[in-house]
GUFI-453626 format. One line per 10 residues: number of its first residue (from 1); their letters; for each residue x, y, z of N, C-alpha, C. Coordinates in nm, 4 decimals. Layout:
NUM) A) X/Y/Z/X/Y/Z/X/Y/Z; ...
//
This chain:
1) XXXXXXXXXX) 0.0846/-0.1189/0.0000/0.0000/0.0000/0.0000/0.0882/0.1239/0.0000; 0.0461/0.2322/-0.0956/0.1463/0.3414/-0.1242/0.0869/0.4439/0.0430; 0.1896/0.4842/0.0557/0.1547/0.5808/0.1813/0.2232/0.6833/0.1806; 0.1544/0.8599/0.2537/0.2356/0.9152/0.2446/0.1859/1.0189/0.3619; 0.2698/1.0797/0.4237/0.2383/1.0859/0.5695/0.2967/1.3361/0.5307; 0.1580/1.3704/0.5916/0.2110/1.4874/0.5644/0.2163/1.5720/0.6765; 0.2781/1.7024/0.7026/0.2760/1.7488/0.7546/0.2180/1.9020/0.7757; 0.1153/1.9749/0.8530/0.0965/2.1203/0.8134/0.1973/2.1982/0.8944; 0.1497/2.2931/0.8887/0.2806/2.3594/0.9388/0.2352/2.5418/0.9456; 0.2102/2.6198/1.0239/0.2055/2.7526/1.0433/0.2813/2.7963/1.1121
11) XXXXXXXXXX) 0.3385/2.8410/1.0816/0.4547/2.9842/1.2193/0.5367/2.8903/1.3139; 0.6034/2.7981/1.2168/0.6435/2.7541/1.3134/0.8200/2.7051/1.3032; 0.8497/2.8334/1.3013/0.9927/2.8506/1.2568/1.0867/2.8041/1.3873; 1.0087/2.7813/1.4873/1.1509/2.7397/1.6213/1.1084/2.5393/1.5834; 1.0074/2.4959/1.6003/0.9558/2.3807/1.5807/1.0347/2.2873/1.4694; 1.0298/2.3597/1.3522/1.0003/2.2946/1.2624/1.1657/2.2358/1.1712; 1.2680/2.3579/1.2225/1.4094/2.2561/1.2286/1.4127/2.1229/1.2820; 1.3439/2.1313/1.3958/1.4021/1.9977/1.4878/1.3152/1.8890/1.3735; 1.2423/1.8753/1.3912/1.1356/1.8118/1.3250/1.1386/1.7428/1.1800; 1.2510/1.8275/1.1193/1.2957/1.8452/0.9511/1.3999/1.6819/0.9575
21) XXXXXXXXXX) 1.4761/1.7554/1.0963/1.5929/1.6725/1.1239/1.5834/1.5572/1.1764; 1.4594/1.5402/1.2614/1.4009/1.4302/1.2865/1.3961/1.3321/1.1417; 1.2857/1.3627/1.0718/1.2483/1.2769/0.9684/1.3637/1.2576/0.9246; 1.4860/1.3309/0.8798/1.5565/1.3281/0.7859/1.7046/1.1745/0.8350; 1.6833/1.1719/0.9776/1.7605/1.1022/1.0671/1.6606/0.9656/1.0665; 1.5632/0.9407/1.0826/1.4328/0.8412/1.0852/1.4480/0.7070/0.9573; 1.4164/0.6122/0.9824/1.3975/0.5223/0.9021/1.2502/0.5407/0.8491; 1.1873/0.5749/0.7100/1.0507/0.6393/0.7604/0.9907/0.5166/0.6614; 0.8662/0.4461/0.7769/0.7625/0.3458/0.6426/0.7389/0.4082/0.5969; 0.6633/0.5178/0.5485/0.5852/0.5343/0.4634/0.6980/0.6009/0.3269
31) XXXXXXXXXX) 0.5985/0.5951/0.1948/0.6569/0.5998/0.0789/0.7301/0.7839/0.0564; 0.6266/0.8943/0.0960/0.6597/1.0250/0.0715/0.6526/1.1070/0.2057; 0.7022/1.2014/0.2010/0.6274/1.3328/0.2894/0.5698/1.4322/0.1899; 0.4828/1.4790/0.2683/0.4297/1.6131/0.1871/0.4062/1.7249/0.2859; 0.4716/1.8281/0.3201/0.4835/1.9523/0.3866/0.3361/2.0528/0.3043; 0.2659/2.0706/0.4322/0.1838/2.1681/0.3940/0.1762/2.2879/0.4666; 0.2332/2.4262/0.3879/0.2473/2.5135/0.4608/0.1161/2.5687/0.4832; 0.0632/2.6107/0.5882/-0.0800/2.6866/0.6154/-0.0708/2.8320/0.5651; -0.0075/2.8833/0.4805/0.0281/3.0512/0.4971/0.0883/3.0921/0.5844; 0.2173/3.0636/0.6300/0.3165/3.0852/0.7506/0.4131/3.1970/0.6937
41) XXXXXXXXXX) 0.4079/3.3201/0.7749/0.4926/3.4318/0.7660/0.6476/3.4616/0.8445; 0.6113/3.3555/0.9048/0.7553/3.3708/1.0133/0.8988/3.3655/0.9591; 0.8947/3.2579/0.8403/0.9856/3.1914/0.7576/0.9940/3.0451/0.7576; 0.8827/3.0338/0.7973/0.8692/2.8698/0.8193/0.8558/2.8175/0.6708; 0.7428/2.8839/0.6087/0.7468/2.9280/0.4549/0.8881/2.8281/0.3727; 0.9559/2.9249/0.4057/1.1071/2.8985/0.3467/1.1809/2.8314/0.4069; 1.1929/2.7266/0.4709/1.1862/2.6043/0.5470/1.1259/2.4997/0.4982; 1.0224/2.5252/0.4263/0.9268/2.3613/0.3781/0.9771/2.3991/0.2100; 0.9794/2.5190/0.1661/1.0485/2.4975/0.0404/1.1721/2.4668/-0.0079; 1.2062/2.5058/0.1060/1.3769/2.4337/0.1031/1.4133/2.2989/0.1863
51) XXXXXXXXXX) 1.2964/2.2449/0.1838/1.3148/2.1103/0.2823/1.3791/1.9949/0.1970; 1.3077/1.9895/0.0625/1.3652/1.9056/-0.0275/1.2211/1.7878/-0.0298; 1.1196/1.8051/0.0499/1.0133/1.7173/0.0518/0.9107/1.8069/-0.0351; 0.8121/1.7330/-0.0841/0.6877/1.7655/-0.1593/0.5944/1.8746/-0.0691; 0.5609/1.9894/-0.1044/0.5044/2.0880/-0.0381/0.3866/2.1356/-0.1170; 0.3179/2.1833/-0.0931/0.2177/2.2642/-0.1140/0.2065/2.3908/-0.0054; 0.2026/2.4650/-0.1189/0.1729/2.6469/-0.0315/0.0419/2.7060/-0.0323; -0.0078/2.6670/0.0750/-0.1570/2.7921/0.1002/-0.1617/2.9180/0.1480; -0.2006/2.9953/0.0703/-0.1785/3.1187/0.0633/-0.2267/3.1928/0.1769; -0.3028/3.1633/0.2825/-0.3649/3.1673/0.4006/-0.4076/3.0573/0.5216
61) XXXXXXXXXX) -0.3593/3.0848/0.5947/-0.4159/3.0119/0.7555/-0.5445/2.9882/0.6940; -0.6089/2.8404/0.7090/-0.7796/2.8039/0.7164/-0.7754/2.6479/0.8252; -0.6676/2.6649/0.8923/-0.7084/2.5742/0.9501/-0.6126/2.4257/0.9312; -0.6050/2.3667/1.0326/-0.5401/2.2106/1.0130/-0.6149/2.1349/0.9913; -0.7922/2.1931/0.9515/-0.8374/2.0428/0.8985/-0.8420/2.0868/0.7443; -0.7932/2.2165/0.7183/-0.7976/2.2652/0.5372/-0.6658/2.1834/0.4969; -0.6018/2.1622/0.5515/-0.4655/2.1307/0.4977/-0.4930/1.9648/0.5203; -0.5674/1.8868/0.5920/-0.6029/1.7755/0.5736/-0.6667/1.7395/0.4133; -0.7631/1.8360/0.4069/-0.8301/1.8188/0.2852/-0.7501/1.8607/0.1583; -0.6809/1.9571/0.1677/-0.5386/1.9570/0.1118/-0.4888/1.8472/0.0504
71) XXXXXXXXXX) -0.4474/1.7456/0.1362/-0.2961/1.6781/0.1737/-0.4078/1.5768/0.1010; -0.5288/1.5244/0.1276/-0.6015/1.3847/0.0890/-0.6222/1.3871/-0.0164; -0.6503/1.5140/-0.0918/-0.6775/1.5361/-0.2537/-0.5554/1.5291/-0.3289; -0.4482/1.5731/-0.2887/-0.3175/1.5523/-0.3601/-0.2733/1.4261/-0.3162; -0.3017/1.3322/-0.2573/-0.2189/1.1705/-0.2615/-0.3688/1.0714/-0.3058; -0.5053/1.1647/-0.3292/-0.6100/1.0840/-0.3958/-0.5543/1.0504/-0.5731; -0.5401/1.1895/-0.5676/-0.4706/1.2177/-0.7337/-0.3332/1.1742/-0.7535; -0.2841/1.0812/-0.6503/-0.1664/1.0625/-0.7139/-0.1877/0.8831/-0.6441; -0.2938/0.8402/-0.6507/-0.3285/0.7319/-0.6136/-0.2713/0.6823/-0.5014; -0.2200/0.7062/-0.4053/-0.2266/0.6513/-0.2719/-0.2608/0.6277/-0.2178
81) XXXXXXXXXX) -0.2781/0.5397/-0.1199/-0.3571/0.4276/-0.0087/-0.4051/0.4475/0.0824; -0.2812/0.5931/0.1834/-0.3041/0.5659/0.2776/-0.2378/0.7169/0.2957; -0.3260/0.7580/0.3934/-0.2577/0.9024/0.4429/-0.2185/0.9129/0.5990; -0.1125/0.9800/0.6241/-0.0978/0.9509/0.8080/-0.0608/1.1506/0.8083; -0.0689/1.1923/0.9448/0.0121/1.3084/0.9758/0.0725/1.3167/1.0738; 0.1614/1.4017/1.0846/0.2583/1.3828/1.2211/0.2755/1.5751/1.2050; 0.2442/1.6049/1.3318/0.2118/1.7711/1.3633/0.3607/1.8256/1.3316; 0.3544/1.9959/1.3154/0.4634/2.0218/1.2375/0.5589/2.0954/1.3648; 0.4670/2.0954/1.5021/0.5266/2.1354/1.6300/0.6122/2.0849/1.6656; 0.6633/1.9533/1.6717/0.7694/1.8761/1.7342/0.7643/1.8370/1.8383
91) XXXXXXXXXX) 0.6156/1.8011/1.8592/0.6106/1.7300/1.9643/0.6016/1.5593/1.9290; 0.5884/1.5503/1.8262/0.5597/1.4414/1.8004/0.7022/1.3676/1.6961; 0.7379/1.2360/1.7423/0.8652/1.1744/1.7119/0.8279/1.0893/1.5716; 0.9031/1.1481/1.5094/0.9402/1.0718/1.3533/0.9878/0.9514/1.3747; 1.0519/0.9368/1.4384/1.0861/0.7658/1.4469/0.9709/0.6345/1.5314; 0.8602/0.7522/1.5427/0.7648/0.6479/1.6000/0.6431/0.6374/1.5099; 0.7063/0.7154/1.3514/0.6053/0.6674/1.2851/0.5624/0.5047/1.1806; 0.6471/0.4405/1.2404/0.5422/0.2947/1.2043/0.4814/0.2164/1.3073; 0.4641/0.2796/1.4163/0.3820/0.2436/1.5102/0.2178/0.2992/1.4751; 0.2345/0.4200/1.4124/0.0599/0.4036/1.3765/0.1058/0.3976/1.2080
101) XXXXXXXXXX) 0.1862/0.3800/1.1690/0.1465/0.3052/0.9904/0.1160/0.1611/0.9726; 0.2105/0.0653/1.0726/0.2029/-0.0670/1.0544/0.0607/-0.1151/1.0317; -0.0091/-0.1076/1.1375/-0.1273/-0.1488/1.1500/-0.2273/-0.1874/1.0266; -0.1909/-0.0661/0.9446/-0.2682/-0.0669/0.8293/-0.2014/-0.1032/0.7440; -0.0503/-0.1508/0.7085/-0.0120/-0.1983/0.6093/-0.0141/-0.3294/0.6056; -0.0144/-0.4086/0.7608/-0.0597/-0.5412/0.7870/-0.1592/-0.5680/0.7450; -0.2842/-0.4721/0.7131/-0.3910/-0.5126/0.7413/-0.4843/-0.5533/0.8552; -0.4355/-0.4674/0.9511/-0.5382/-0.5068/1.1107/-0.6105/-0.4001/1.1275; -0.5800/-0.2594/1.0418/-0.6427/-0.1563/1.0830/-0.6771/-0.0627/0.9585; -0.8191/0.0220/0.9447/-0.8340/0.1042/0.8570/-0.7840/0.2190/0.9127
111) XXXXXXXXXX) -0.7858/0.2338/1.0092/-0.7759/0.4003/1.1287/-0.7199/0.3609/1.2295; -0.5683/0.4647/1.2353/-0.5199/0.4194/1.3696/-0.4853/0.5626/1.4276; -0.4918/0.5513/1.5381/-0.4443/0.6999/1.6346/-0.3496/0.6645/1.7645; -0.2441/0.7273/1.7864/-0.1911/0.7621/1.8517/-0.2096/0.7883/2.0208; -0.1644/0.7479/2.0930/-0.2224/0.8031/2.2693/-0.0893/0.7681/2.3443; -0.0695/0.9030/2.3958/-0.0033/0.9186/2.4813/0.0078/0.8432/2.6289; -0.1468/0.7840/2.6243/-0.1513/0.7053/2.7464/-0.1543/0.5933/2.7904; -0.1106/0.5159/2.6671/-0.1441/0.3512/2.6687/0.0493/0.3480/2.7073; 0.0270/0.1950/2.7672/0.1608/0.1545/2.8410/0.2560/0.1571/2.6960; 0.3377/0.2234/2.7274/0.4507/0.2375/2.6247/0.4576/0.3620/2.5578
121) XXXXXXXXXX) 0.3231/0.4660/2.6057/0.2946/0.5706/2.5540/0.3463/0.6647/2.6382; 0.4075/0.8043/2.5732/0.4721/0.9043/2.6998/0.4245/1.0657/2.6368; 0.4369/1.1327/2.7636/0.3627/1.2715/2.7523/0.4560/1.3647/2.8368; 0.5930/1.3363/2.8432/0.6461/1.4514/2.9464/0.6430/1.5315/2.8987; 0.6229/1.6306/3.0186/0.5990/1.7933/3.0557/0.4524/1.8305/2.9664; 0.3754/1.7461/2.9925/0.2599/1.7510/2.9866/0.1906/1.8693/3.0606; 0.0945/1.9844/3.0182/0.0627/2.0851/3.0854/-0.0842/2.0273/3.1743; -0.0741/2.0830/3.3019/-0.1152/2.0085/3.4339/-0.3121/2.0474/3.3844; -0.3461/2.1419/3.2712/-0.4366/2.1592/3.2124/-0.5007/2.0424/3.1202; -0.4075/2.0297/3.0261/-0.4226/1.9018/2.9494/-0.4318/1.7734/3.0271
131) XXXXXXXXXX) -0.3477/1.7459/3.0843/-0.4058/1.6366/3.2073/-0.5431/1.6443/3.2570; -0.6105/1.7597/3.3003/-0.6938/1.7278/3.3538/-0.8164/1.7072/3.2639; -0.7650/1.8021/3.1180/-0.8997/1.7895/3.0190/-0.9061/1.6841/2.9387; -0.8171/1.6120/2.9123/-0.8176/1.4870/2.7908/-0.9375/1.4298/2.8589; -0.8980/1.3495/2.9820/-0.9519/1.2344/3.0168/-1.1740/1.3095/2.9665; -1.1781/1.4068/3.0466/-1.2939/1.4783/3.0060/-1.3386/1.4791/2.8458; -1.2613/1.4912/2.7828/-1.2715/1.4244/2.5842/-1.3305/1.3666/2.5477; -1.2492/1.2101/2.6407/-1.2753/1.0394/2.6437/-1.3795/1.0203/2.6970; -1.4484/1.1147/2.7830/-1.5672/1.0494/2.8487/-1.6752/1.1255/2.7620; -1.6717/1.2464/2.6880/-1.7027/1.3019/2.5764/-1.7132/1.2411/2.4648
141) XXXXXXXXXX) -1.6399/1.1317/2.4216/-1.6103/1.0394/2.3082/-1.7568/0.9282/2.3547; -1.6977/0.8881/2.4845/-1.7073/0.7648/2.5315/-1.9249/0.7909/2.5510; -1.9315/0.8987/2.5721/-2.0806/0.8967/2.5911/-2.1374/0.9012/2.4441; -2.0878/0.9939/2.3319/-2.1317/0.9553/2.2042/-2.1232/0.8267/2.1357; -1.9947/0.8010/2.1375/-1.9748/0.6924/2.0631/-1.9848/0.5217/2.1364; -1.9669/0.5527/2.2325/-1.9375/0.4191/2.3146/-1.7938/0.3549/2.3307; -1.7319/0.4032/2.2401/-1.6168/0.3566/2.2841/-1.5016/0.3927/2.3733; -1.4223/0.3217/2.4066/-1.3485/0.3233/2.5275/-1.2175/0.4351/2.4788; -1.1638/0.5253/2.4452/-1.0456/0.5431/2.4083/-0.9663/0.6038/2.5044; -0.8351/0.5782/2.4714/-0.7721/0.6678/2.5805/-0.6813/0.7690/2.5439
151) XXXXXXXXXX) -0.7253/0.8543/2.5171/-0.6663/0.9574/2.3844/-0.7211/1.0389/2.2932; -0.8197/1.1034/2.3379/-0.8710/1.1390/2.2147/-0.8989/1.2945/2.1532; -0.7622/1.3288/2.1467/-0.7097/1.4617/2.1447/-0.5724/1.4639/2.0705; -0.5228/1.3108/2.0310/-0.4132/1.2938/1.9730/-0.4174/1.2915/1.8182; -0.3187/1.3850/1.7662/-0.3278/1.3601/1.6233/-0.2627/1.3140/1.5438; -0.1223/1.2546/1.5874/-0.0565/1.1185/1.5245/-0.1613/1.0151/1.4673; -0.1872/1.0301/1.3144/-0.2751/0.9257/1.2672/-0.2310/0.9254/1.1290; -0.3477/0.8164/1.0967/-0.3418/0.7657/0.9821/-0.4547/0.6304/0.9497; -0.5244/0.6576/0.8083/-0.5932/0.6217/0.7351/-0.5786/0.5908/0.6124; -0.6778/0.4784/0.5873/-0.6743/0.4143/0.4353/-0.7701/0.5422/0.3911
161) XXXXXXXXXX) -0.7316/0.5621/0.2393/-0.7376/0.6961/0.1498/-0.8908/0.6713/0.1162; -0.9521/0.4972/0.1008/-1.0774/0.4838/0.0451/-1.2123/0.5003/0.1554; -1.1618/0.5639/0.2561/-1.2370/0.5867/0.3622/-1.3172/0.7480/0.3116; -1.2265/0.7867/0.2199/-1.2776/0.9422/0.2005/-1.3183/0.8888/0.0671; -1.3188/0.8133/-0.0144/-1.3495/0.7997/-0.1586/-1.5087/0.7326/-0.1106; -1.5424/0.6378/0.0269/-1.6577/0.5577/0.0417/-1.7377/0.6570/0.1107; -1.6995/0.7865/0.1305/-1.8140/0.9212/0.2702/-1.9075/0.9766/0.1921; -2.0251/0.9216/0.2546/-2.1628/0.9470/0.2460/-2.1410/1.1033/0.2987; -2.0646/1.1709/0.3330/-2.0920/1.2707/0.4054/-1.9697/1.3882/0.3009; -1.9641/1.5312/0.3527/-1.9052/1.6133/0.2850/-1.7783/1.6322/0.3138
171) XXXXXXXXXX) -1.6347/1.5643/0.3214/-1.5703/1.5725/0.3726/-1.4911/1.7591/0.3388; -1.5143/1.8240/0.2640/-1.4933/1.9313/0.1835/-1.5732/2.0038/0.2824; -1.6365/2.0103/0.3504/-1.7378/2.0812/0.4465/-1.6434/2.2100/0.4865; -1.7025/2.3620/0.4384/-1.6477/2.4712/0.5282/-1.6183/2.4500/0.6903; -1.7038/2.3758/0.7523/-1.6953/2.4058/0.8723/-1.5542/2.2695/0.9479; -1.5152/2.1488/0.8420/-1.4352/2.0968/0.8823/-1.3133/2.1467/0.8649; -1.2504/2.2597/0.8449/-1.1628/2.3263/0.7818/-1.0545/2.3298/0.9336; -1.1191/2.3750/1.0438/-1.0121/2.4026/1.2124/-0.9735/2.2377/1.1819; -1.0617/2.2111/1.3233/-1.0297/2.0858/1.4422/-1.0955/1.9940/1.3842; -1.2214/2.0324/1.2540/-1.3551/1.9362/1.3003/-1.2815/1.7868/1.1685
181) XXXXXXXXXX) -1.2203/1.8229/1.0960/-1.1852/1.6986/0.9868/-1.1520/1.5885/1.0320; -0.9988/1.6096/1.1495/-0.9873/1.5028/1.2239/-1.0808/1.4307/1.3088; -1.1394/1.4833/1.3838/-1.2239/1.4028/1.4871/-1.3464/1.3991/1.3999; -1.4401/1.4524/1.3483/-1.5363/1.3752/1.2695/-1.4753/1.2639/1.1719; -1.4012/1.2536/1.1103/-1.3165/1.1368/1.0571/-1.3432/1.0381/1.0958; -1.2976/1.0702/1.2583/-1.2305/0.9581/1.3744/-1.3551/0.9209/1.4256; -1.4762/1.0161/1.4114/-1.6116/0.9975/1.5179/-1.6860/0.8718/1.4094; -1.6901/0.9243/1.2967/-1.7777/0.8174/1.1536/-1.6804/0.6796/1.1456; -1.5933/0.6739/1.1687/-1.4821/0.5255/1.1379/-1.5173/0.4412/1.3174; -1.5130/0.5260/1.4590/-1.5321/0.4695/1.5812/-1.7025/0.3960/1.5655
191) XXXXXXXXXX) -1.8205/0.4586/1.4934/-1.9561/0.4568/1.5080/-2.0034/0.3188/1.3970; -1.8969/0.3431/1.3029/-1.9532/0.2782/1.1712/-1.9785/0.1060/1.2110; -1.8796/0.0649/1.2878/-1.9470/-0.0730/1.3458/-1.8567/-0.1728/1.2420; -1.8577/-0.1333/1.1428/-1.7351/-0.2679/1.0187/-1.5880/-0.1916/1.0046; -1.5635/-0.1085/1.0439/-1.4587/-0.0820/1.0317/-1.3187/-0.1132/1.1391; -1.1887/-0.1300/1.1403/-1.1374/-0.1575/1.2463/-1.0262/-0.0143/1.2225; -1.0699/-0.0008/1.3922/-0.9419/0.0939/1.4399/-0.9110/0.0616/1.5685; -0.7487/0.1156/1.6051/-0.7033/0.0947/1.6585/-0.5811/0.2507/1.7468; -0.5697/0.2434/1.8590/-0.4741/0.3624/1.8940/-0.3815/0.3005/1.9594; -0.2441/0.3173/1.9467/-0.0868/0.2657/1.9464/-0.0220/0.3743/2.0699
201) XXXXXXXXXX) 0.0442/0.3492/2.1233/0.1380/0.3987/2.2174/0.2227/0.5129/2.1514; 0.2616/0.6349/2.1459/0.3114/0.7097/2.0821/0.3585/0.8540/2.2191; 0.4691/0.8783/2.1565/0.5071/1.0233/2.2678/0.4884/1.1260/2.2267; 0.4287/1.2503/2.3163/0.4151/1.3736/2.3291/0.4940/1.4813/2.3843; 0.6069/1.4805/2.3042/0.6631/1.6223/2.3877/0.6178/1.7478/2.3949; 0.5880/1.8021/2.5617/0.5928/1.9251/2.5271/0.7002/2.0592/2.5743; 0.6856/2.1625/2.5901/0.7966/2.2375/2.6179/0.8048/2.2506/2.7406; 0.9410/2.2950/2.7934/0.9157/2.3050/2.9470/0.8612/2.4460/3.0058; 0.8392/2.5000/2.8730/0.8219/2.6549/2.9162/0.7386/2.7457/2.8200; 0.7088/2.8101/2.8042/0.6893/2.9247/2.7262/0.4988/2.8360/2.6179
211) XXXXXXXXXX) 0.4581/2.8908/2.5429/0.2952/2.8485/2.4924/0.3599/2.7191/2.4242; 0.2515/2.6374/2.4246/0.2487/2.4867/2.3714/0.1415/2.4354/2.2559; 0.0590/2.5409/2.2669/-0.1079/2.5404/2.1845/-0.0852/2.6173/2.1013; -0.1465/2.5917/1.9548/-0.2360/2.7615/1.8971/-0.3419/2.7085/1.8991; -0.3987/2.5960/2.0319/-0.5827/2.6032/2.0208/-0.6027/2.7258/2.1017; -0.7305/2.8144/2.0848/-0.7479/2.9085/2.1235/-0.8600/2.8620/2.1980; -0.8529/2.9273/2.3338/-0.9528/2.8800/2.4323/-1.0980/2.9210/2.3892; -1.2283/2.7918/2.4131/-1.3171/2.8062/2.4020/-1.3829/2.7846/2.2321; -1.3606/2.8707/2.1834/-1.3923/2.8662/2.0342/-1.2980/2.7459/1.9721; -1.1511/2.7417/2.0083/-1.0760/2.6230/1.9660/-1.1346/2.4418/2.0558
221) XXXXXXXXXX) -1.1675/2.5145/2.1551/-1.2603/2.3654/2.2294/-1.3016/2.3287/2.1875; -1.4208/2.4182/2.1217/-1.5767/2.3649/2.0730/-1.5547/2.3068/1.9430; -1.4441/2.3817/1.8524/-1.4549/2.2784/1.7290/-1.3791/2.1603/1.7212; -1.3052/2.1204/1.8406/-1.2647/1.9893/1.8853/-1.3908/1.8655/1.9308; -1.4490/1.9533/2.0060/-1.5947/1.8816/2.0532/-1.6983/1.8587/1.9552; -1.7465/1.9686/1.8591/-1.8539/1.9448/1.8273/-1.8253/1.8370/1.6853; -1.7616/1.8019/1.6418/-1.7544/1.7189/1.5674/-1.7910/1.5756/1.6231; -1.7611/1.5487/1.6723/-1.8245/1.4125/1.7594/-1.9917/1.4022/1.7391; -2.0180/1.5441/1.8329/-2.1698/1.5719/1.8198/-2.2710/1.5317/1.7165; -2.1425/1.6409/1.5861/-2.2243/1.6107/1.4673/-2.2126/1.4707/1.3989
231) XXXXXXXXXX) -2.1209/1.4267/1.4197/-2.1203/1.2485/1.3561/-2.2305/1.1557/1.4402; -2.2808/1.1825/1.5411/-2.3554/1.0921/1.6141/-2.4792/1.1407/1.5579; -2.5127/1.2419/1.5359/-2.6692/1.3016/1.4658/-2.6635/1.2790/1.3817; -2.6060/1.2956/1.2677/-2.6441/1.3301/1.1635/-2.6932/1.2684/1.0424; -2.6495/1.1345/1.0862/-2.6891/1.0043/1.0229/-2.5883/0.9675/0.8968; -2.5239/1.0581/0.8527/-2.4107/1.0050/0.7661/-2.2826/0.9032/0.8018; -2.2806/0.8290/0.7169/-2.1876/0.7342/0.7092/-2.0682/0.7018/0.5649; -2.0706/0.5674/0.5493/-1.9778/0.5264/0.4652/-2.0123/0.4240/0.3602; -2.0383/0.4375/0.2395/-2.0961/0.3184/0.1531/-1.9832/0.2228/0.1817; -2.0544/0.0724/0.1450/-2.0059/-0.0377/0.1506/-1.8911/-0.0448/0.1313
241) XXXXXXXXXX) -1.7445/-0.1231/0.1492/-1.6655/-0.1647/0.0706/-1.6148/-0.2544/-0.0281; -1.5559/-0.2170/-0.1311/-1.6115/-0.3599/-0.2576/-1.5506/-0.4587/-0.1540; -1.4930/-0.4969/-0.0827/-1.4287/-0.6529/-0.0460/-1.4850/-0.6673/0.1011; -1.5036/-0.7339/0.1577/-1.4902/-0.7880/0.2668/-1.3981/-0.8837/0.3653; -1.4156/-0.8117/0.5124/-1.2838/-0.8833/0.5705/-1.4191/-0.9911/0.6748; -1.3399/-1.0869/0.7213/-1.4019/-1.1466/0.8603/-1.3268/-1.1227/0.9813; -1.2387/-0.9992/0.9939/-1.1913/-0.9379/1.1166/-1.3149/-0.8912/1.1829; -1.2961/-0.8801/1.3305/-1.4179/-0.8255/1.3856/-1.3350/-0.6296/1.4268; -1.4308/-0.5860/1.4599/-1.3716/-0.4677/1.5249/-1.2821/-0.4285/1.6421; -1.1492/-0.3513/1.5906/-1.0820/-0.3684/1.7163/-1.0562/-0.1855/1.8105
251) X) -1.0217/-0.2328/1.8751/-1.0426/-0.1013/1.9345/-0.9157/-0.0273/2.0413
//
């Protein structure tokens, strides 16, 4: 399965060295990278064009779920399998990306995510905020969807590409453009009942000091949250898939 794992990227000119150097040091499964700049003025800009990886330039900030929709249309059109992302902050380790690719190249998983909290999973200097709100997420998840997760704020992932080619639903949606692409994604693949996903042990660094977020309080909450919401209402789903597995659902 062709795979190609991208990255967005806004203003994030202290981040995004380490991160470059990461991958570049990494044994990486998957087949490409693709750098997506969000409209970054800092010079981060000139950093992903001089990275030497496949980029695309958006001419404006719309969001990390625009650059999802981005990143899925350019490896739809270039026929690929499977899309993963790994954040362009540096909190997240390049060398732990075939821990959420494997899954799906084995074949055990359509959707896999990342959690900081499963045994083998790490989060130092975790802000004593985020601690207390994830778990609040999961029980947020856990009352819509039913399922158990432990993580669900992590965006180390990755998906088979025909998950967006089989959506009954708009994945192009103005309003999935922030927060809402990922977790409605994640809310329609947890609900759908034939699909298997799975979340892998993965680390979170964060800084020991100085801002760690550009979620913006409240308004950045809600479009983390309400996507869930809307996948449990709305009644959209996923047409059939031509093949069938006799795996049951894993979780």
């Amino acid at each position: 399965m062709r795979s190609v794992f991208f990255i967005p990227v806004f203003n994030q000119i202290r981040e995004l060295p380490g991160l470059l150097d990461d991958l570049r040091s990494a044994v990486l499964p998957c087949d490409e990278i693709l750098v997506v700049n969000n409209g970054s003025t800092d010079g981060s800009e000139d950093l992903v064009r001089a990275s030497g990886y496949e980029h695309i330039d958006v001419p404006r900030n719309r969001g990390v779920g625009y650059a999802f929709m981005v990143a899925a249309d350019w490896a739809l059109e270039r026929d690929y399998e499977v899309l993963g992302v790994i954040a362009g902050n540096g909190k997240m380790l390049a060398g732990e990306m075939p821990r959420v690719l494997e899954p799906i190249l084995r074949g055990d998983a359509d959707y896999v995510t990342g959690s900081r909290f499963m045994p083998g999973g790490a989060s130092p200097n975790l802000p004593a905020f985020r601690k207390a709100t994830i778990p609040m997420v999961n029980g947020w998840v856990r009352a819509l969807t039913g399922a158990r997760v432990t993580d669900g704020t992590c965006g180390y992932s990755a998906f088979k590409l025909d998950l967006l080619e089989r959506a009954r639903f708009d994945w192009h949606a103005p309003w999935l453009e922030t927060y809402g692409f990922e977790y409605y994604l994640r809310a329609k693949v947890i609900m759908d009942g034939t699909l298997h996903w799975r979340e892998v042990p993965i680390t979170m660094r964060y800084p020991s000091k100085g801002p760690y977020s550009k979620i913006t309080p409240f308004a950045g909450w809600w479009a983390m949250l309400r996507p869930w919401l809307v996948a449990r209402v709305d009644g959209q789903g996923f047409a059939p898939a031509t093949t069938t597995s006799d795996r049951g659902r894993t979780s």
